[in-house]
N, C-alpha and C positions, 0 to 999 in steps of 0.2 A: 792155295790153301786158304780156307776163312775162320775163325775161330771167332767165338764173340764171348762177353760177359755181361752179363743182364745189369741191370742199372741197377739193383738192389744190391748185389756186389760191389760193383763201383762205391754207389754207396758209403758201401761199409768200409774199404779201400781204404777212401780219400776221409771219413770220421777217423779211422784210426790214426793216420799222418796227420790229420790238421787238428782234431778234439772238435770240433765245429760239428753241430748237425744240420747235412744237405739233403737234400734230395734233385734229384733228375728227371726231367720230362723232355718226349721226342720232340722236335720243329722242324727238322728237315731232314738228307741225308749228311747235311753236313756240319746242323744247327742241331745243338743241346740246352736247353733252359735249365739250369742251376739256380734251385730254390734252398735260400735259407728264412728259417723261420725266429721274426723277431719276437720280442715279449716286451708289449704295449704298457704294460702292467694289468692292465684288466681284461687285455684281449690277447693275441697272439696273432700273428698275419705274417704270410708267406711272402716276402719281396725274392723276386728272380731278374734273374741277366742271361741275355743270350751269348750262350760261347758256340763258335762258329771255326772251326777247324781250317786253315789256311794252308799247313803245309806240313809235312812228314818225312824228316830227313832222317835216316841213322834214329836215333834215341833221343831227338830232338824235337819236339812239336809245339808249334806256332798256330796262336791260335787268338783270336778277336772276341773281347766280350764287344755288347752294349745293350744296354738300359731301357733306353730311351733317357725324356729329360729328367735332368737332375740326378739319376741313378749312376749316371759313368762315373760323377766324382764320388758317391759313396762309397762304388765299388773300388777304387784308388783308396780311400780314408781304409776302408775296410782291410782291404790287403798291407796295408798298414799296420794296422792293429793285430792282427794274425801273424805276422811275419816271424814271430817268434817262435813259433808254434810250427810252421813249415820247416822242413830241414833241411838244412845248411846247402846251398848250388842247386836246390829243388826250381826255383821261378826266378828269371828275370823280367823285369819290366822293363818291354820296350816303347815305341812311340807310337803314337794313334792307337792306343786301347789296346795292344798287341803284348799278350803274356807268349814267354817262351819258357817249356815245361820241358826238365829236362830226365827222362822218363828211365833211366837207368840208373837214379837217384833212392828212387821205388822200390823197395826191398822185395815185396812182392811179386811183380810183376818184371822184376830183372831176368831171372831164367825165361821169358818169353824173348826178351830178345837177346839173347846167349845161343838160344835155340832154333828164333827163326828169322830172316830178312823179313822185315815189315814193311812193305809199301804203303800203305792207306788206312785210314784211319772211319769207318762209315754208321751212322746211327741208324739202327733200327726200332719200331714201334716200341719194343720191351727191350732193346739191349745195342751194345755196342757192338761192332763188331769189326774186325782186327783181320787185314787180307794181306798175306806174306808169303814167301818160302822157304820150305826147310834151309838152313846151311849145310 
């Protein structure tokens, strides 16, 4: 079975849990670019990180940003500053750039896995998309 949620969804998801406004663009099957938009004061400009999906265990997903230079320790200072605002056993930080999300934290999106064994986690052009079995 495959199901998917359009990245404007997500979106709206991940604003509502963190107050933060992202947005999402595709990079691979397995890579999602995660853009938040700063205010310059006079300008505004989009900085993004690539998050790159590693592995999908149970309710558990592990998963790689990176930047390029300079950008990994923002994204560390950043997740920092946010932390407040994520809720409580939602992320840990692990080593080498590696956030581990732990996805039945998600009010939302908990009756999906209530419902169905989730294998695989894969991007597509306009949306995400989510390949499991009923239980």
């Amino acid at each position: 079975m495959k199901a998917s949620i359009s990245y404007q969804e997500l979106q709206k998801i991940v604003t509502e849990q963190t107050q933060q406004p992202i947005s999402f663009e595709f990079v691979d099957q397995k890579t999602i670019k995660v853009l938040y938009e700063v205010n310059l004061g006079i300008i505004k400009k989009k900085i993004g990180i690539d998050v790159k999906v590693l592995e999908l265990v149970g309710t558990e997903l592990k998963v790689q940003y990176s930047g390029g230079f300079g950008m990994d320790g923002m994204v560390g200072m950043a997740l920092n500053l946010v932390k407040d605002k994520i809720p409580a056993g939602l992320l840990e930080e692990l080593p080498n750039r590696v956030l581990l999300i732990h996805l039945d934290r998600i009010d939302k999106i908990k009756p999906v896995f209530e419902r169905i064994n989730v294998k695989d986690i894969n991007m597509l052009a306009e949306a995400l998309e989510v390949v499991g079995d009923f239980k």
